[in-house]
C-alpha positions in Angstrom: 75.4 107.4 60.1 75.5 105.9 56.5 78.7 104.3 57.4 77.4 102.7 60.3 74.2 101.3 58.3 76.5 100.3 55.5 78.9 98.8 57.4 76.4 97.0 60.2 74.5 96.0 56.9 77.4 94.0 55.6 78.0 91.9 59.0 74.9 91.3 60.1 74.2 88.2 58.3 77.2 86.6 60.3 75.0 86.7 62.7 72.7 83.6 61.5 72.5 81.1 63.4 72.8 83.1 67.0 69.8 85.5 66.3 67.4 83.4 68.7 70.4 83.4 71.2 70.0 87.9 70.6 66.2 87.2 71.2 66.8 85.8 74.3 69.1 88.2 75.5 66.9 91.0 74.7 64.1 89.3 76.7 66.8 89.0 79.1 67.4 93.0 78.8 63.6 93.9 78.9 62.9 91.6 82.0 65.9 93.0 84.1 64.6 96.6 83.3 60.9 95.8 84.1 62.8 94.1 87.4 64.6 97.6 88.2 61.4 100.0 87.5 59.1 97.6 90.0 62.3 97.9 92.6 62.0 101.7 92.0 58.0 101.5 93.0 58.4 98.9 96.0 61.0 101.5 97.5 58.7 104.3 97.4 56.0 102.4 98.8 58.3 101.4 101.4 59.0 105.1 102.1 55.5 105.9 102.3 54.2 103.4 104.2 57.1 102.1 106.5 59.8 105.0 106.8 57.7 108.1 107.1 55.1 106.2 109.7 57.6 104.2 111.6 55.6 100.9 110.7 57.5 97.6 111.0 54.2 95.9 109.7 54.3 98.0 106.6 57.9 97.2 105.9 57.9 93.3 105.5 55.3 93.5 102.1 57.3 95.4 100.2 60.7 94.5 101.6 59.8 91.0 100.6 59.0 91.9 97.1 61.7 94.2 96.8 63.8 91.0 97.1 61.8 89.3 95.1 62.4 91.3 92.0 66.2 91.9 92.8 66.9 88.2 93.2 65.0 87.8 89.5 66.7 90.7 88.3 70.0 89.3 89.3 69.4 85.9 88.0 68.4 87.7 84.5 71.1 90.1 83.8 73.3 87.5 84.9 72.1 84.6 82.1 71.7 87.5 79.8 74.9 89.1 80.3 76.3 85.3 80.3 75.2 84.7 77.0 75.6 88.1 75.4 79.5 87.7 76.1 79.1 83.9 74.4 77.4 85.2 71.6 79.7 88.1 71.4 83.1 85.5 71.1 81.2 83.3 68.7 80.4 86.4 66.4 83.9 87.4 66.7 85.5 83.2 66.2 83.1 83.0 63.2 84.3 86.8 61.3 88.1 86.0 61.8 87.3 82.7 60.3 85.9 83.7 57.2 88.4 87.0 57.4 91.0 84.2 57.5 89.7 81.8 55.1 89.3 84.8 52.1 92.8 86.3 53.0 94.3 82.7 52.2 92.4 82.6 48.6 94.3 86.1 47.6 96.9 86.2 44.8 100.5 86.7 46.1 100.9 90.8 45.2 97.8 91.7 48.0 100.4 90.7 50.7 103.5 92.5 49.1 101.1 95.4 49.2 100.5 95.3 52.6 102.2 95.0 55.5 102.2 91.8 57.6 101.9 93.6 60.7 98.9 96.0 59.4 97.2 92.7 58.4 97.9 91.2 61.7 96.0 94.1 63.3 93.1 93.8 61.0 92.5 90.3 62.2 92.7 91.0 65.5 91.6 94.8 66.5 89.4 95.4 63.9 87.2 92.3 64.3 87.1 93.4 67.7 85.8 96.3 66.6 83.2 95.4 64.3 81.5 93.1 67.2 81.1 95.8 69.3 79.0 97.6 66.5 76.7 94.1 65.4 76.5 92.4 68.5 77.5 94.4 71.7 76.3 97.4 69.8 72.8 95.8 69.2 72.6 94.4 73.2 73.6 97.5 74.2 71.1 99.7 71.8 68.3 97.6 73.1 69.3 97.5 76.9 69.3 101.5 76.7 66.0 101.8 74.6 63.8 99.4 76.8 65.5 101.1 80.2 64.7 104.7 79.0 61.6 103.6 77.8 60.3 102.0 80.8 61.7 104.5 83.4 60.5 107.6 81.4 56.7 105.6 81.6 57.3 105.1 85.6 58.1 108.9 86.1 55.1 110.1 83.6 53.1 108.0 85.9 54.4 109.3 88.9 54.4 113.2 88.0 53.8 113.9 83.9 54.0 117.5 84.5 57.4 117.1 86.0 58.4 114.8 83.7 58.2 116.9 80.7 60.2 119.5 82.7 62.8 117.4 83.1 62.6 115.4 80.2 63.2 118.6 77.9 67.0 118.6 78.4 67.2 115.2 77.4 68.0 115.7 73.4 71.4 117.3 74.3 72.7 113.9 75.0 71.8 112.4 71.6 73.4 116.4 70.5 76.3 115.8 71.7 77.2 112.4 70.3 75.9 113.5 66.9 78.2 116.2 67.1 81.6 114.7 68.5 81.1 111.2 66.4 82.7 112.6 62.9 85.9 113.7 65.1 86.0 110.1 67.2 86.0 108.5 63.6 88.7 109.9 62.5 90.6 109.4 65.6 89.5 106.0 65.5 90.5 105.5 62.4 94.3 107.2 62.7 94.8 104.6 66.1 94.1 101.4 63.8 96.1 102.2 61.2 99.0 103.4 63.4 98.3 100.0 65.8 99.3 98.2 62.5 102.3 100.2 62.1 103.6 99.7 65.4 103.1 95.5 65.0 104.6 95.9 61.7 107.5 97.5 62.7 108.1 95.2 65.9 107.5 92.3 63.5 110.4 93.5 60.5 112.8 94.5 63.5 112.7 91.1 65.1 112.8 88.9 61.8 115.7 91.2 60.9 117.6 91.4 64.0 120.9 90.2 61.9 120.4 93.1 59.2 120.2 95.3 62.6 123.2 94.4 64.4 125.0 93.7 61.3 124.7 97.0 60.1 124.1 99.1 63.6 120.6 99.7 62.9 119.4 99.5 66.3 119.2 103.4 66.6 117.2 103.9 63.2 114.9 100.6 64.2 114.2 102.7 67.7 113.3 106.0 65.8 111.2 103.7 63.3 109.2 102.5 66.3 108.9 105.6 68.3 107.8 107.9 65.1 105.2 105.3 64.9 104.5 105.2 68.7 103.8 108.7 68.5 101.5 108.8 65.4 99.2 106.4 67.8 100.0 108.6 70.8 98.7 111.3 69.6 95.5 109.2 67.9 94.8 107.8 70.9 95.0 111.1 72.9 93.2 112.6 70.5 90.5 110.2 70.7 90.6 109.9 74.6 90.7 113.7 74.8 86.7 114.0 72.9 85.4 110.9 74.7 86.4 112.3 77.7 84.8 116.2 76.7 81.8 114.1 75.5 81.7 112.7 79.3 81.9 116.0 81.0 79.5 117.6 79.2 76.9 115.0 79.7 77.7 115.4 83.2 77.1 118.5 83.5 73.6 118.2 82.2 72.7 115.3 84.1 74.0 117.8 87.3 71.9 120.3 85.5 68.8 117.8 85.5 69.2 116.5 89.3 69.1 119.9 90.7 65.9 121.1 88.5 64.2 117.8 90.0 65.5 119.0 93.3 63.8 122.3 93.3 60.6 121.2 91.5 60.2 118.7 94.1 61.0 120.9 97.1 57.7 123.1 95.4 55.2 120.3 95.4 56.2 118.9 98.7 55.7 122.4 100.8 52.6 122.8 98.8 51.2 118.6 99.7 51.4 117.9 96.2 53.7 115.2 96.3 54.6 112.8 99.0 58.8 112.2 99.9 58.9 108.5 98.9 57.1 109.8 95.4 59.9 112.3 94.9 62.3 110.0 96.3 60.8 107.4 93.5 60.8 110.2 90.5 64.5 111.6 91.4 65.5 107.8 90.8 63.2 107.2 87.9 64.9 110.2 86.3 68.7 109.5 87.6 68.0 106.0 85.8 66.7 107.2 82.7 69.8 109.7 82.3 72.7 106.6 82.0 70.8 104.6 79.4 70.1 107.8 77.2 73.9 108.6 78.0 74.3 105.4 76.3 72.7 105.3 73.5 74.8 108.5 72.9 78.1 106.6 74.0 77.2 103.5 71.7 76.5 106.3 68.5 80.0 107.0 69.4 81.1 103.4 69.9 79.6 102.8 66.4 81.0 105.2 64.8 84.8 104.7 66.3 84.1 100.5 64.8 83.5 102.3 61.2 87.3 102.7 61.0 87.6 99.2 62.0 85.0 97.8 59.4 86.4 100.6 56.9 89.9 98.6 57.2 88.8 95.1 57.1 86.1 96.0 54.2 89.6 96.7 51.9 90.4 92.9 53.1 87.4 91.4 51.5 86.5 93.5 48.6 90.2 92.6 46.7 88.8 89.3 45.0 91.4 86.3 44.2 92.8 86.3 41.3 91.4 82.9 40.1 88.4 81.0 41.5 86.7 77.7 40.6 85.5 77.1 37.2 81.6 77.0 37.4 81.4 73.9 35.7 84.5 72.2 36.3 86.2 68.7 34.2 86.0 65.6 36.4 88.9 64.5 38.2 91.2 61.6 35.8 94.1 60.0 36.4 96.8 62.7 35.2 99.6 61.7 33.2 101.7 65.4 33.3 101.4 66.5 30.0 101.8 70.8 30.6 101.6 73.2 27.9 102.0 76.6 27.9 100.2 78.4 24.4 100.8 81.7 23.9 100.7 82.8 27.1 101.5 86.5 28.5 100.6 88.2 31.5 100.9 91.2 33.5 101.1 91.7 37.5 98.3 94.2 38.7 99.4 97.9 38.5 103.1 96.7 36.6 104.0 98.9 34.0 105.0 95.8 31.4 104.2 92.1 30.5 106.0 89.9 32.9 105.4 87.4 29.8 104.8 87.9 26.5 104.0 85.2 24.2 105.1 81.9 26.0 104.9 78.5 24.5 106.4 75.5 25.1 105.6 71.9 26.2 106.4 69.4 28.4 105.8 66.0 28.6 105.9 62.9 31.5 109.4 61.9 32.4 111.2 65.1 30.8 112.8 67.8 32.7 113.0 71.1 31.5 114.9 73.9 33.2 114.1 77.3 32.9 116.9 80.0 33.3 117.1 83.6 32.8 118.8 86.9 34.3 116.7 88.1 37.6 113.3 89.2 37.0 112.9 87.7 33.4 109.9 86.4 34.3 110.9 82.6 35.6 109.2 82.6 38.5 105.7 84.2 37.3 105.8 80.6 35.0 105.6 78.9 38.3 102.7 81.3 39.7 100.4 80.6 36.5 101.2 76.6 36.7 99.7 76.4 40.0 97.2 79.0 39.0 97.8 81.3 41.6 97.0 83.7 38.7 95.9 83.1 34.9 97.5 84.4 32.2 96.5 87.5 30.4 96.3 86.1 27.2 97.3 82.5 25.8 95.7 79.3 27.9 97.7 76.9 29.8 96.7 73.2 30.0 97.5 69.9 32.1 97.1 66.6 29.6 95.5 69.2 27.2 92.6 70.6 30.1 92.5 74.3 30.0 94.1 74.8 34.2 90.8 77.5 34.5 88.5 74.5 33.5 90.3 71.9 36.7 89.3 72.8 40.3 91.5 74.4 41.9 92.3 71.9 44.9 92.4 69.3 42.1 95.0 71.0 40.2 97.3 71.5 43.4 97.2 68.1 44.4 98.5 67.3 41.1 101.3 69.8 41.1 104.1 69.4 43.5 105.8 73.1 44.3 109.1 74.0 45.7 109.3 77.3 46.0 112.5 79.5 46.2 111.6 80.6 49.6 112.6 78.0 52.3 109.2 77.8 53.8 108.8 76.3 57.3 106.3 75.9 59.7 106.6 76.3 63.4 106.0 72.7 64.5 108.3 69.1 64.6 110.2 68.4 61.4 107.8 65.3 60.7 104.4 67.7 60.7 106.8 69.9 58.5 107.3 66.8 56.0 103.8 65.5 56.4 102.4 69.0 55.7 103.3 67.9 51.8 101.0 64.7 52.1 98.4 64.8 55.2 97.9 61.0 56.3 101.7 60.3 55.3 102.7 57.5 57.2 106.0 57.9 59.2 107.8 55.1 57.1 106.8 57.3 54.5 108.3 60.3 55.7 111.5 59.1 56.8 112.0 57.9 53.2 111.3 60.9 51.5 113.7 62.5 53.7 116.7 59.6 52.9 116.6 60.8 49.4 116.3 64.4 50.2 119.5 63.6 52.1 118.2 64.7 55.3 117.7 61.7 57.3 121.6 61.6 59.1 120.9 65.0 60.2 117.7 64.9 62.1 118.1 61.9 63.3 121.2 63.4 65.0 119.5 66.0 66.6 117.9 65.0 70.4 114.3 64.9 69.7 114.8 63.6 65.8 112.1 64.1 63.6 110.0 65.4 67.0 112.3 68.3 67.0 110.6 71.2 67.1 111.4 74.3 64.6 110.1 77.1 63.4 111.0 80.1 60.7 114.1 81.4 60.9 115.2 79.0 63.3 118.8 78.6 64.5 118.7 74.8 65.5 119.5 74.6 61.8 121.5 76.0 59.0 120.1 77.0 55.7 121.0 74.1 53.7 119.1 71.8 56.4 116.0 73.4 55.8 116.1 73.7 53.0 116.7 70.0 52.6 113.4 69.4 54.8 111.4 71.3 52.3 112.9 69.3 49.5 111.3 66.1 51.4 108.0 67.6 51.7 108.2 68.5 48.2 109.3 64.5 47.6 106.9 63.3 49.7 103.7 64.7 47.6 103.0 62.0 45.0 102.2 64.3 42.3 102.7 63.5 38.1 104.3 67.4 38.0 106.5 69.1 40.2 108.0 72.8 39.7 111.4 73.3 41.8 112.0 77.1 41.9 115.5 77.3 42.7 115.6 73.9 44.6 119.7 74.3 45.3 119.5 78.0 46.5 121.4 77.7 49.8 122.8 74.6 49.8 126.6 74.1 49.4 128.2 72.3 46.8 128.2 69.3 49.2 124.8 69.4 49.7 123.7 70.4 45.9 125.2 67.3 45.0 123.9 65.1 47.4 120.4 66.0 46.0 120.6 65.6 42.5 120.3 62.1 42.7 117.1 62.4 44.7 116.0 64.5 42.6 116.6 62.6 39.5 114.3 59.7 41.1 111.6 61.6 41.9 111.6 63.4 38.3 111.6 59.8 37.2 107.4 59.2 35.3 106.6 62.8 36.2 106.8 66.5 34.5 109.7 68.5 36.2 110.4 72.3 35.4 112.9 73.4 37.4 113.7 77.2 37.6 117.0 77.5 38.4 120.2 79.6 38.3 122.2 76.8 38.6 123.1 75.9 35.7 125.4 72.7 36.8 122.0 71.0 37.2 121.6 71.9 33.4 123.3 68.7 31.4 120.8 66.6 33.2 117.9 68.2 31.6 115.8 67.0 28.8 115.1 70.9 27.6 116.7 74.1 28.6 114.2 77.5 27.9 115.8 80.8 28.2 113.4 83.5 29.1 114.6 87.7 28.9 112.2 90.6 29.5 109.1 87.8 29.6 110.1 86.6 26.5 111.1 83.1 25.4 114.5 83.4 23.5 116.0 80.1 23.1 115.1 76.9 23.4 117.2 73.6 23.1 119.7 70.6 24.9 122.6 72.4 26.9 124.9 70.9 24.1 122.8 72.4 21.6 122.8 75.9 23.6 126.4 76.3 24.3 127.1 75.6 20.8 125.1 78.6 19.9 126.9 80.7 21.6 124.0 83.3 22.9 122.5 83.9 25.9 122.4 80.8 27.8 126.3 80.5 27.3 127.3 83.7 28.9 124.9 82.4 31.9 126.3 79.0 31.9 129.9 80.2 32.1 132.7 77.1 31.9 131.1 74.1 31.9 130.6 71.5 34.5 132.6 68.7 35.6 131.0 65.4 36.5 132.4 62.7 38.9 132.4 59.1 38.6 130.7 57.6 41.5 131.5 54.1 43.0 128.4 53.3 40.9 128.9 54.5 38.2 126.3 56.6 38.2 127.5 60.7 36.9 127.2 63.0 39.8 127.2 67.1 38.7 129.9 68.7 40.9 129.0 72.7 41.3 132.0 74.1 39.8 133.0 77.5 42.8 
């Protein structure tokens, strides 16, 4: 039971602000039982005094207070029961939210960690879970206690003597769930984690469905699913199969219990002991005091199964982000976009190297300065500590010479403009998919940042134009369009720095070269670093920085670069034709 205690202990304070909303229900609880136990007395007295003599003036008495009672009890259980399910839902609406809201504030390597689909099920099943151990579990605790409590003090006050007889064979309930909960657990346990492989699965399978036809995976995706089907088969048997041994045992006894009240009774009535409606009254005192301490058993198994589920969601909130808020953070200013990286090295959790070692460069308003590299150099980890989604190991970096770990985190984002390499889309139109880079953007606004991402002609092709709804991985699109879209969310967020992670990746030549202009405008006052392969974009920068193996190896003007002759011109390759345009302005033309 320490697991339970530790794990009710940690979500019971959710439950501030609805505990006067649990005292009513348990008023609620203890007035419905007190409602059942005087039922239980009015029908005996009706046996005595009506049924046995034949009396239709003894009947109308207690038949009137016998409804009485069940019209009060009725109207109880049902505001009770009303609000315990309302109080049960706001419990569970207020855990996913801050689930949710701490999941969101975790560094980028928790969720390459973990599968989407096993996250999915911890914010869904397992906060189920947990509310049936801190809310329904505490209803239901209380409901049992205050019914076994008040029927047990009915039937001592009918008959003590036969009370205790009966009473004796009571403990094997509370036995019995002591005995089967480690086993449920485990079961318990096995199910959840399974449930998440089974959503996780569904969910790769379907956002892969090209790799699978493609490459006729359909028969390895079907044994994927089914060897994971059949983990949770046989947890969920499992499971199913000691519940349901728990429930036939505790039949058994209560069996066990009816007939010893049956034959006890059948001694004191030959021997004018004890009247019919008294036995009729203690038989139902007893067959209602059996259930609720069946329940308590049930709920010591209910509890325990949840542990699994708290167990699960407990790994969710004990990683910690990887940055927080300074305590004592600068004042907001008007930034200007000076960056500086100082020494700066770092290492992903668990890696076996530095992802950077020693970084330092600067970069000032106005310049832009691509950064290039062979694959997993460490190019993109320079984007991850400039928006702080982790801070360096050693070194500092700074924004107009702030140290980022002093600058509040939503302040610091709103001054840095990111496109990542990912084409990131949101289900919804493809305005609330520009707007998303500046809430409040008027549509004047947004229709302007997507004229200079080159996106404007085609979605106001498209039926619904910028109400067109789209979502990831749709096909109303190609690549290059979306990725254009993201480019005008990125365009639309007036921020002094902006860090394009590959900002051509999947556009054709076409397209790459209808977007350097853009580009060039919006870099125009404001810090660009640009992360890029594509080293066509690379005679427009201010500064090229070539990092290998985390390490910065040179530095310099492309002219200055390929004249050296190392690293950054074997990448580069021939170099790259520009065209006039009617202008005169020099587009870059991708070289294929």
């Amino acid at each position: 039971m320490r697991e339970v205690r530790e794990a009710f202990g940690r979500f019971w304070p959710l439950t501030r602000g609805d505990r006067k909303w649990l005292a009513v229900i348990v008023a609620c609880v203890v007035v419905s039982a007190l409602a059942e136990t005087a039922s239980i007395l009015l029908f005996a007295q009706l046996t005595d005094n009506a049924l046995k003599a034949g009396s239709l003036a003894a009947f109308w008495g207690p038949a009137g207070g016998w409804l009485g009672v069940a019209v009060l009890g009725a109207l109880v259980g049902y505001l009770g029961n009303s609000l315990a399910t309302w109080t049960a839902e706001r419990f569970v609406l207020r855990l996913r939210a801050n689930v949710f809201r701490h999941v969101q504030d975790l560094p980028p390597h928790f969720f390459q960690q973990h599968r989407r689909g096993d996250l999915v099920e911890r914010l869904t099943g397992d906060v189920e879970a947990i509310e049936q151990m801190v809310v329904s579990g505490v209803v239901g605790t209380v409901s049992a206690a205050f019914s076994a409590v008040f029927y047990a003090a009915a039937a001592f006050w009918l008959r003590w003597d036969l009370a205790l007889a009966t009473f004796v064979l009571a403990p094997l309930f509370l036995l019995a769930a002591r005995r089967f909960s480690g086993r449920i657990r485990e079961a318990a346990r096995d199910e959840r984690v399974a449930d998440g492989a089974i959503t996780s699965v569904v969910e790769e399978s379907l956002g892969n469905v090209v790799l699978t036809q493609a490459y006729n995976r359909r028969g390895d995706e079907e044994e994927r699913l089914d060897r994971e089907a059949r983990a949770w088969m046989r947890a969920s048997v499992r499971g199913a199969r000691l519940s349901e041994m728990y429930e036939q045992f505790v039949e058994v006894v209560e069996t066990l219990c009816v007939l010893t009240i049956i034959g006890l009774g059948v001694w004191e009535i030959s021997a004018g002991r004890m009247t019919l409606g008294q036995l009729l009254a203690f038989a139902a005192f007893v067959g209602y005091l059996y259930p609720p301490i069946r329940n308590l058993g049930q709920l010591g198994l209910t509890l325990t199964a949840a542990t699994a589920g708290a167990q699960r969601l407990g790994e969710i909130l004990d990683t910690r982000p990887s940055v927080a808020d300074p305590a004592e953070p600068v004042g907001r200013w008007p930034v200007r976009g000076w960056v500086g990286f100082h020494g700066v090295s770092f290492r992903y959790p668990g890696a076996a190297r530095e992802s950077l070692d020693d970084v330092a460069f600067t970069a000032a308003p106005g310049e832009l300065v691509i950064i290039t590299g062979p694959s997993g150099a460490g190019k993109s980890t320079l984007s991850k500590l400039l928006t702080r989604f982790y801070d360096p190991s050693t070194g500092v970096i700074t924004l107009d010479g702030v140290p980022l770990p002093d600058v509040p985190l939503e302040f610091l984002r709103e001054q840095v403009a990111l496109l990542p390499q990912e084409t990131l889309i949101l289900n919804g139109t493809i305005r609330e998919n520009i707007a998303c880079g500046r809430p409040g953007a008027s549509d004047t606004d947004i229709e302007r940042a997507a004229r200079s991402a080159a996106a404007h002609d085609f979605v106001t092709a498209l039926p619904d134009g910028y109400d067109t709804e789209i979502a990831p991985g749709t096909a109303a699109l190609s690549g290059g369009q979306l990725k254009r879209i993201t480019i005008a969310r990125a365009m639309l967020r007036a921020a002094p720095v902006l860090v394009l992670d590959e900002p051509t990746a999947g556009l054709d030549s076409v397209s790459a070269r209808q977007v350097v202009q853009p580009l060039r405008r919006l870099m125009s006052g404001r810090t660009t670093i640009m992360i890029t392969h594509d080293l066509s974009l690379a005679p427009d920068a201010d500064r090229i920085l070539v990092v290998d193996r985390g390490r910065l190896v040179e530095r310099g003007t492309h002219a200055e670069l390929v004249a050296h002759a190392g690293m950054y011109a074997r990448l580069a390759g021939p170099l790259p034709e520009t065209l006039a345009a009617p202008d005169d302005t020099l587009i870059l033309r991708t070289v294929l």
